[in-house]
C-alpha positions as CSV (number, residue, x, y, z in Angstrom):
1,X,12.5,20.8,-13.7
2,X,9.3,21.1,-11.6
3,X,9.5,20.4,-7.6
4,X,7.0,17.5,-8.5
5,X,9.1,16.0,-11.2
6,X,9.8,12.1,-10.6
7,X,13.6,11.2,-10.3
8,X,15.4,7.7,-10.1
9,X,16.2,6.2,-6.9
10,X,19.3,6.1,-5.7
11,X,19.0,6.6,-2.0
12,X,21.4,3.2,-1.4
13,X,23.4,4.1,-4.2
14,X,26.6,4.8,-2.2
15,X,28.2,3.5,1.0
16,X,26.6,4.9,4.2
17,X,28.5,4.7,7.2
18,X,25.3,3.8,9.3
19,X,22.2,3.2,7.8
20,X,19.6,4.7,9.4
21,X,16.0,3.2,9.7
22,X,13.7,3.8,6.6
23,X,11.4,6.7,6.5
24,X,8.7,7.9,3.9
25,X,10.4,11.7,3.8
26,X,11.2,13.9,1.7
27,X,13.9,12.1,0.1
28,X,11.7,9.1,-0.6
29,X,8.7,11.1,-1.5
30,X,10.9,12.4,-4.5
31,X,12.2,9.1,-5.8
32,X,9.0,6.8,-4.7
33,X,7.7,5.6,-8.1
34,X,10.8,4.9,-9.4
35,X,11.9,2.8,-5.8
36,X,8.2,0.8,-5.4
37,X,8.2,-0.2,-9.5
38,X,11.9,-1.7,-9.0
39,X,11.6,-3.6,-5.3
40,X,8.0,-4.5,-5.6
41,X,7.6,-7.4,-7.7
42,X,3.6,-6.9,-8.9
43,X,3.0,-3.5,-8.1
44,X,2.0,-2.3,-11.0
45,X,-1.1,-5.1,-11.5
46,X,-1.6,-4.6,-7.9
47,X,-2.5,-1.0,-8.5
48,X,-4.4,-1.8,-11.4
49,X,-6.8,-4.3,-10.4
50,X,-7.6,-2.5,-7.1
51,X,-9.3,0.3,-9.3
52,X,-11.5,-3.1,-11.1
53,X,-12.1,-4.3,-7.2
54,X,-13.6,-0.9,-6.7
55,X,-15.7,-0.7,-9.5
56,X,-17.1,-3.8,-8.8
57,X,-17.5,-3.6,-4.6
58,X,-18.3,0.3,-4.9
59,X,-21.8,0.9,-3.4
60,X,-23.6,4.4,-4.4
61,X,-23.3,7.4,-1.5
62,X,-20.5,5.6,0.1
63,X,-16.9,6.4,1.2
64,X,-13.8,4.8,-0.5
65,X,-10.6,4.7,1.5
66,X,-7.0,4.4,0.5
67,X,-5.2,4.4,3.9
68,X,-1.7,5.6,3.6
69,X,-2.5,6.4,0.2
70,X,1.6,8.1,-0.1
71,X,1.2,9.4,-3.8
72,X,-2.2,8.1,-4.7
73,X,-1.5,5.9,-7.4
74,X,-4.4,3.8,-5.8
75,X,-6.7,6.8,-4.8
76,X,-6.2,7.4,-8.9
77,X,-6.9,3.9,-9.8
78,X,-10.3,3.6,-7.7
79,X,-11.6,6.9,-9.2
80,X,-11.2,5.8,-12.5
81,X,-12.8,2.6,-11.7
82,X,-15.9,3.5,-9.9
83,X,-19.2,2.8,-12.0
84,X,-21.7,3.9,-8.6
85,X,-23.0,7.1,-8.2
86,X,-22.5,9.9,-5.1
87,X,-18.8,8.4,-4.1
88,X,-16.4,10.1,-2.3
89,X,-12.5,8.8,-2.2
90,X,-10.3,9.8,0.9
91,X,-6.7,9.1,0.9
92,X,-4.7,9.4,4.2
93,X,-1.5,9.3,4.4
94,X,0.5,10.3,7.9
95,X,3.5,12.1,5.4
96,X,3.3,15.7,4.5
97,X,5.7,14.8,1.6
98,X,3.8,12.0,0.1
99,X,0.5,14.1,0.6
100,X,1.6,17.2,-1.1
101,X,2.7,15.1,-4.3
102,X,-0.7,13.8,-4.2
103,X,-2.3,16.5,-4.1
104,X,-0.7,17.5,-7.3
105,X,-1.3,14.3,-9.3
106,X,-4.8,14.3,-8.1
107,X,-5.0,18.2,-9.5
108,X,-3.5,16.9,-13.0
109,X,-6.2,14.1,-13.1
110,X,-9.8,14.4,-14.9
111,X,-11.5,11.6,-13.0
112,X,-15.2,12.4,-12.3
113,X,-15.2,11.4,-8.4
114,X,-14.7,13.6,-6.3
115,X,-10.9,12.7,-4.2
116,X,-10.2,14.3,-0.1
117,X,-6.2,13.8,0.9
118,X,-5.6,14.4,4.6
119,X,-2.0,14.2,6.5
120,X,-3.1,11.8,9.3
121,X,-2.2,9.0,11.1
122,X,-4.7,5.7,10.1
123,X,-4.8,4.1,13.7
124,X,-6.3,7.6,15.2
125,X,-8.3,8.8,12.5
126,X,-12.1,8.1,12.2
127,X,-13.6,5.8,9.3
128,X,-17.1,5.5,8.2
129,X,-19.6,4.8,5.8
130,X,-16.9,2.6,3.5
131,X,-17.2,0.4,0.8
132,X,-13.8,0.0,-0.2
133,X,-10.9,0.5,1.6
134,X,-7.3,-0.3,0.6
135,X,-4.3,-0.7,2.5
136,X,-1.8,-1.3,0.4
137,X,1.3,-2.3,1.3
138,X,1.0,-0.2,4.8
139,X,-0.1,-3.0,7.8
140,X,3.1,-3.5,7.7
141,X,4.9,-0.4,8.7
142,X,2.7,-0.7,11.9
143,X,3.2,-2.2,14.6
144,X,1.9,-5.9,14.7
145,X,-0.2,-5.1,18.3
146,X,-1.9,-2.5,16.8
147,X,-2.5,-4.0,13.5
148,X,-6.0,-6.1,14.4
149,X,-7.5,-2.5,16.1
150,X,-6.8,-1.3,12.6
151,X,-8.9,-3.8,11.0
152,X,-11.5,-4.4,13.0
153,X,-11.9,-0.6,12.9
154,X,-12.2,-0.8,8.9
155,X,-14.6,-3.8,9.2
156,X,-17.0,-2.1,11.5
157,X,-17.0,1.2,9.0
158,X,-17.7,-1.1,6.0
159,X,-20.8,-1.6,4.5
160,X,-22.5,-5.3,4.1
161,X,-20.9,-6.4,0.9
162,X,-17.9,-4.0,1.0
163,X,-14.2,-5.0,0.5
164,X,-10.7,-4.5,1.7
165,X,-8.1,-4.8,-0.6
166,X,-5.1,-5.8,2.1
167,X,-1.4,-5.9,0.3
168,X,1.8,-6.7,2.1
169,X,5.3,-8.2,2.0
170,X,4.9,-12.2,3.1
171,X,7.4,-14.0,5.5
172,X,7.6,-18.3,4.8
173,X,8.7,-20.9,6.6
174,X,12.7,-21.4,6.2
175,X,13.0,-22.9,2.9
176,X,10.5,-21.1,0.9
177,X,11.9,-17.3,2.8
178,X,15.2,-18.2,1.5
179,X,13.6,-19.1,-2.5
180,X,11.4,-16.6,-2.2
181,X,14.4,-13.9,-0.7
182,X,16.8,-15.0,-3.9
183,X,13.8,-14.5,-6.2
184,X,13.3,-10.7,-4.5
185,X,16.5,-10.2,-5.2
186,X,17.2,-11.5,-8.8
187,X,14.1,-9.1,-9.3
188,X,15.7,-6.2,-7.5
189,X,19.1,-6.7,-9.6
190,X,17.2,-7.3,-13.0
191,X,16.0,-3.8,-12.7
192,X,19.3,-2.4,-11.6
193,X,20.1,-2.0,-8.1
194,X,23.2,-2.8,-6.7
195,X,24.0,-5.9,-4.4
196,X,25.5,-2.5,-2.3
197,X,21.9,-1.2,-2.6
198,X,20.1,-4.4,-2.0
199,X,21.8,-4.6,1.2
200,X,21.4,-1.2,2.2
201,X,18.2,-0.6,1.6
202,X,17.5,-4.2,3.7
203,X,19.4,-2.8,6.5
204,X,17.1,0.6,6.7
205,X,13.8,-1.8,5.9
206,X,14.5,-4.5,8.7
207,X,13.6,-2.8,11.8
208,X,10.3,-1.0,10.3
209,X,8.9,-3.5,7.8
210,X,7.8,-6.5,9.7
211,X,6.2,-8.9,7.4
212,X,4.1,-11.7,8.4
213,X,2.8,-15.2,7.0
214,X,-0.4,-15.7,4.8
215,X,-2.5,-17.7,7.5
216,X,-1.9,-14.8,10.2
217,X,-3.2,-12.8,7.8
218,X,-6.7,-14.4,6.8
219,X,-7.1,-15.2,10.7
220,X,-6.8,-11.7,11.7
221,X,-9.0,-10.6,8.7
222,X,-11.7,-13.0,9.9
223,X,-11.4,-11.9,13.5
224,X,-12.0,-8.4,12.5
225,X,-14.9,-9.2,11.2
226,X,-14.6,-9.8,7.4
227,X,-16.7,-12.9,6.0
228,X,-14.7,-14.0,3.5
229,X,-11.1,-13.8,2.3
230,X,-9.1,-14.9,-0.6
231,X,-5.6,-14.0,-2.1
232,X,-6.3,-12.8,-5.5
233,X,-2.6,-12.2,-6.4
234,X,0.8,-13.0,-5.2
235,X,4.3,-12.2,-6.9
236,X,7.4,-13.8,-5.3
237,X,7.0,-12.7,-1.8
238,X,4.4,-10.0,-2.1
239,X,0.9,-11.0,-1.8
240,X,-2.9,-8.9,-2.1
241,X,-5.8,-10.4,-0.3
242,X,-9.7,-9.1,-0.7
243,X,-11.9,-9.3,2.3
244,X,-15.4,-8.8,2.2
245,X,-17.7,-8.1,4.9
């Protein structure tokens, strides 16, 4: 079995004493496909599409960004779907684990444009020149004050015309979290975790994953400086928006 081989999840398998706060380390680096395909509903389709996006909001000589790109399953998808010519992809991602794997899928792929991986942290580093960027699934592992200075530095490093692809976990008022929580769930179970897991997991998740609603969202997209925003997709309680500048 190679270092790089995927293995199922079963972090939350078994009863932990105290669970600690979720981390993407080594442990999670290891079983990440397997644990993002079974907990998020869409993923997938999310994934897929964002490599159509950037075909179609790719603009020749320009950057494409997948910030905190963890395996590049994204980074992957976007270089197979850009149709302009002299594009670069950078994926950034603030694990060593994560990036390493990366590196090694992006070695294994035969996609014409050309792909950068860095270990870095997204709120420090610099961004320019972009036509794309997607931040999938990672606003919310930051913390909510810094989470505008994040965007508004994306939408002053994209291009007229360019697009964010912005995916996160949604919170809803009472009666839709608790519908949308038991739909999560059935999801969860119907692709075989434990309730023992479930809660587990939700217990490590609940201090670092802070979700927020739609309509926070598209306000803080359009005080960054993006022009126009729609949701393109949404599963249960799991929701992609595109911004364009």
């Amino acid at each position: 079995m190679s270092e790089f081989d995927q293995q199922p999840d079963r972090i939350y398998q078994h009863r932990q004493g105290e669970v600690g706060d979720f981390a993407f380390d080594s442990a999670v680096a290891r079983v990440f496909p397997d644990m993002i395909q079974r907990s998020v509903p869409g993923y997938a389709e999310t994934v897929a599409m964002s490599g159509i996006i950037a075909g179609r909001y790719a603009q020749a000589n320009t950057r494409l960004y997948d910030l905190g790109c963890s395996l590049g399953a994204v980074t992957l998808a976007m270089r197979h779907g850009v149709k302009a010519e002299g594009c670069r992809i950078i994926g950034l991602d603030n694990s060593d684990s994560m990036i390493e794997r990366a590196r090694h899928y992006v070695a294994l792929d035969d996609g014409r444009v050309e792909v950068e991986l860095h270990c870095a942290d997204i709120t420090q580093v610099e961004l320019s020149n972009a036509s794309v960027t997607a931040l999938n699934f990672v606003l919310q592992f930051i913390a909510p004050s810094e989470r505008l200075a994040l965007l508004q530095k994306i939408a002053a490093a994209t291009c007229d015309g360019g697009a964010l692809i912005l995916s996160e976990k949604l919170c809803f008022d009472d009666i839709e979290q608790r519908i949308q929580t038991e739909l999560h769930h059935d999801f969860k179970r119907a692709n075989g975790y434990s309730d023992l897991e479930i809660a587990q997991k939700r217990s490590a998740i609940e201090n670092v994953l802070i979700p927020e609603t739609e309509a926070v969202h598209i306000e803080r997209l359009r005080q960054a400086g993006f022009r126009h925003v729609v949701r393109w997709y949404q599963c249960f309680n799991f929701a992609s928006f595109l911004a364009i500048k």
